[in-house]
C-alpha positions as CSV (number, residue, x, y, z in Angstrom):
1,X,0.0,0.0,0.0
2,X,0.9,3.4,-0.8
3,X,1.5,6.5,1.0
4,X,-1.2,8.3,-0.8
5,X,-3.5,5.5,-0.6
6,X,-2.5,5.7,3.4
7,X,-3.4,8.9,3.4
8,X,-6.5,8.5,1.4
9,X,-7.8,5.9,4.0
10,X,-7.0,8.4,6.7
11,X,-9.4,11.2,4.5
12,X,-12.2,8.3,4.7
13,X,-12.1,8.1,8.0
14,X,-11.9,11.3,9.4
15,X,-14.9,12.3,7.2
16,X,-16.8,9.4,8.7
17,X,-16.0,11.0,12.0
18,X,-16.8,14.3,11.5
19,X,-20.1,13.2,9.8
20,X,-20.9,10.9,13.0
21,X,-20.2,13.7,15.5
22,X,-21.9,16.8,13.6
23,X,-25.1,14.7,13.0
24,X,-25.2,13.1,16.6
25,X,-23.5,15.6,18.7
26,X,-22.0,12.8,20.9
27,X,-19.1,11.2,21.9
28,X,-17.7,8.6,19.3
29,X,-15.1,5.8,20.0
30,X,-12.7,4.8,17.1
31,X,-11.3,1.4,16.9
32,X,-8.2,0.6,15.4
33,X,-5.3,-2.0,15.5
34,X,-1.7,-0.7,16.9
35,X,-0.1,-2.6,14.3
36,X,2.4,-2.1,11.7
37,X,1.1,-1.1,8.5
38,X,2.9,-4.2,7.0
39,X,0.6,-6.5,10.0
40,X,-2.2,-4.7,9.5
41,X,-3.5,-6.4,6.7
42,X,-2.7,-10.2,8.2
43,X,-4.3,-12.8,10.4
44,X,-3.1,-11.4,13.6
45,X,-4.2,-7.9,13.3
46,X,-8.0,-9.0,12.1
47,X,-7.8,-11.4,15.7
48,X,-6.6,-8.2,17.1
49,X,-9.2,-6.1,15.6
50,X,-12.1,-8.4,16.0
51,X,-11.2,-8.9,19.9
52,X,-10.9,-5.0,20.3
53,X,-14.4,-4.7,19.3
54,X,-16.0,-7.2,21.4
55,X,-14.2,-6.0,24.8
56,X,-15.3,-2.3,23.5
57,X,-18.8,-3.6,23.3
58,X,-18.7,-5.6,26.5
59,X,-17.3,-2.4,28.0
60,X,-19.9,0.0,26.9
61,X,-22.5,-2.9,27.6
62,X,-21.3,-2.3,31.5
63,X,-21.4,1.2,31.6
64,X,-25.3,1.0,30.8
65,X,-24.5,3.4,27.7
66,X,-26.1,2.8,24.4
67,X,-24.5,2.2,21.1
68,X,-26.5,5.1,18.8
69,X,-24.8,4.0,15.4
70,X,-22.3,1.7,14.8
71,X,-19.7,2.2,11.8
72,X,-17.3,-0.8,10.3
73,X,-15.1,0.5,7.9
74,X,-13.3,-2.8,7.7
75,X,-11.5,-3.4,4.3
76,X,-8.7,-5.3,3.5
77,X,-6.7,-2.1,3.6
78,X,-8.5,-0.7,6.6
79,X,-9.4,-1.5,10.1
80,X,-11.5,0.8,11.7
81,X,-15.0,1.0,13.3
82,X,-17.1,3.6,15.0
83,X,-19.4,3.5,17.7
84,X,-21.9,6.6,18.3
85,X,-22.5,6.2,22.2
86,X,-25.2,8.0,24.5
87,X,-25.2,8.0,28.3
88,X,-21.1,8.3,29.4
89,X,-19.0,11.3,29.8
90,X,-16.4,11.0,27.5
91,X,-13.6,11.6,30.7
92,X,-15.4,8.1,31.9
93,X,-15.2,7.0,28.5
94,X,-11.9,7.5,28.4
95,X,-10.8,5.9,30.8
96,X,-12.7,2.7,30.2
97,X,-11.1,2.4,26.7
98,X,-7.6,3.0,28.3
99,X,-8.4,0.5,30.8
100,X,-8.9,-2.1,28.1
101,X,-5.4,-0.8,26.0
102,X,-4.0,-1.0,29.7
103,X,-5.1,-4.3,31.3
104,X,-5.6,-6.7,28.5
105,X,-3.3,-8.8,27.3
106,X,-3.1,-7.8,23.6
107,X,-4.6,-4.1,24.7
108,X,-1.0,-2.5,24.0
109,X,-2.0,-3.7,20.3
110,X,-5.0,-2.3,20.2
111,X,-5.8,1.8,19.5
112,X,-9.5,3.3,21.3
113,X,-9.4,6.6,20.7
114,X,-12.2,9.2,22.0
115,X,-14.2,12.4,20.0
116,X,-15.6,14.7,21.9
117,X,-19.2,16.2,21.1
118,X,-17.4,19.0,19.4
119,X,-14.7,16.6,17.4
120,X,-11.9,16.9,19.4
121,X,-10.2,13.9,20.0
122,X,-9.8,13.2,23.9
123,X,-6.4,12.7,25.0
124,X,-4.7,10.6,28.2
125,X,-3.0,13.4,28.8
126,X,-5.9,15.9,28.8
127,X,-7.5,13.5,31.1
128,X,-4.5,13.5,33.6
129,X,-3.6,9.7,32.5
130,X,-0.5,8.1,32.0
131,X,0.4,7.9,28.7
132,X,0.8,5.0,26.8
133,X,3.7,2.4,27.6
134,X,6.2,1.0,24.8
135,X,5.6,-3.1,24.0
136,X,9.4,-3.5,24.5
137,X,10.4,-1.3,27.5
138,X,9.0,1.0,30.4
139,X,9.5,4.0,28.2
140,X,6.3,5.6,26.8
141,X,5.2,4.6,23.3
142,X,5.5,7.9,21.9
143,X,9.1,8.4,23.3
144,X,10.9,4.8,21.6
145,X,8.7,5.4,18.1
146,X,10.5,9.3,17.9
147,X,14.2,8.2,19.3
148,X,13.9,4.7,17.3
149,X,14.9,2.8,19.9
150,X,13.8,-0.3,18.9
151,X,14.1,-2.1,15.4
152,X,11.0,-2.6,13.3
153,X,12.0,-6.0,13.1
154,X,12.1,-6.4,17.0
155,X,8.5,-4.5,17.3
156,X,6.9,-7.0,14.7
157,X,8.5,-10.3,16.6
158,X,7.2,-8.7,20.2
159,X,3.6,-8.1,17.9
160,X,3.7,-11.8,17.1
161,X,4.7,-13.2,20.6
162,X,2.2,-11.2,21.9
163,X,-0.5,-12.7,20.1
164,X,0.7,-16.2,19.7
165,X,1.2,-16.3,23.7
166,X,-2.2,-15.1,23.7
């Protein structure tokens, strides 16, 4: 796949989002795989993908909230869905889709990100959370991907471990 066709995908969905949230005027959650571009497309980030979703459903299904409209823009060059949701803050919404990327064992592989009412995307660090840990070291995610501290290849065979011990 293609940068531009990357990018294109990235167009799709953000228009799908700001559609969603101008037409409902509620908080959505995005679903998304935390997998290489080259993984995203194989059998472990569909296992991935498909588990997000149900532990985002069981999650909402606890909160007592209500799924409004659901979106799967699942493709073989994209995995992403949408869920419209009524009856949660997004600050507790937040944090019960961080608690998932947190606490389950594949959750580092998995990406639940938050809009706002007004399409802002809710961040852990707006919400006074920790941010999000590295799958090889204590360092924060955000830190290793901008230093490079860590070899694709060694990201992809932690990815795969991951799953497989799963």
């Amino acid at each position: 796949m293609s940068l531009f066709d990357v990018h294109q995908i990235s167009l799709f969905n953000l228009k799908r989002q700001t559609q969603l949230t101008k037409k409902y005027e509620l908080p959505l959650i995005v679903v998304k795989t935390n997998i290489f571009n080259e993984l995203d497309q194989s059998e472990h980030a569909n296992f991935v993908y498909k588990l997000a979703l149900e532990e985002v459903q069981k999650t909402i299904s606890a909160m007592d909230a209500t799924v409004i409209e659901y979106d799967d823009a699942k493709s073989a060059a994209n995995l992403e869905s949408l869920f419209v949701v009524r009856g949660v803050t997004t600050s507790n919404l937040k944090r019960a889709m961080v608690k998932i990327e947190n606490n389950h064992p594949l959750g580092s592989l998995i990406n639940i990100d938050i809009i706002d009412c007004q399409g802002y995307s809710v961040s852990r660090r707006g919400t006074q959370m920790e941010s999000r840990k590295c799958i090889l070291c204590d360092h924060p995610a955000s830190y290793c991907a901008t230093n490079h501290r860590h070899s694709i290849q060694e990201i992809k065979d932690q990815i795969t471990l991951m799953i497989e011990q799963y």
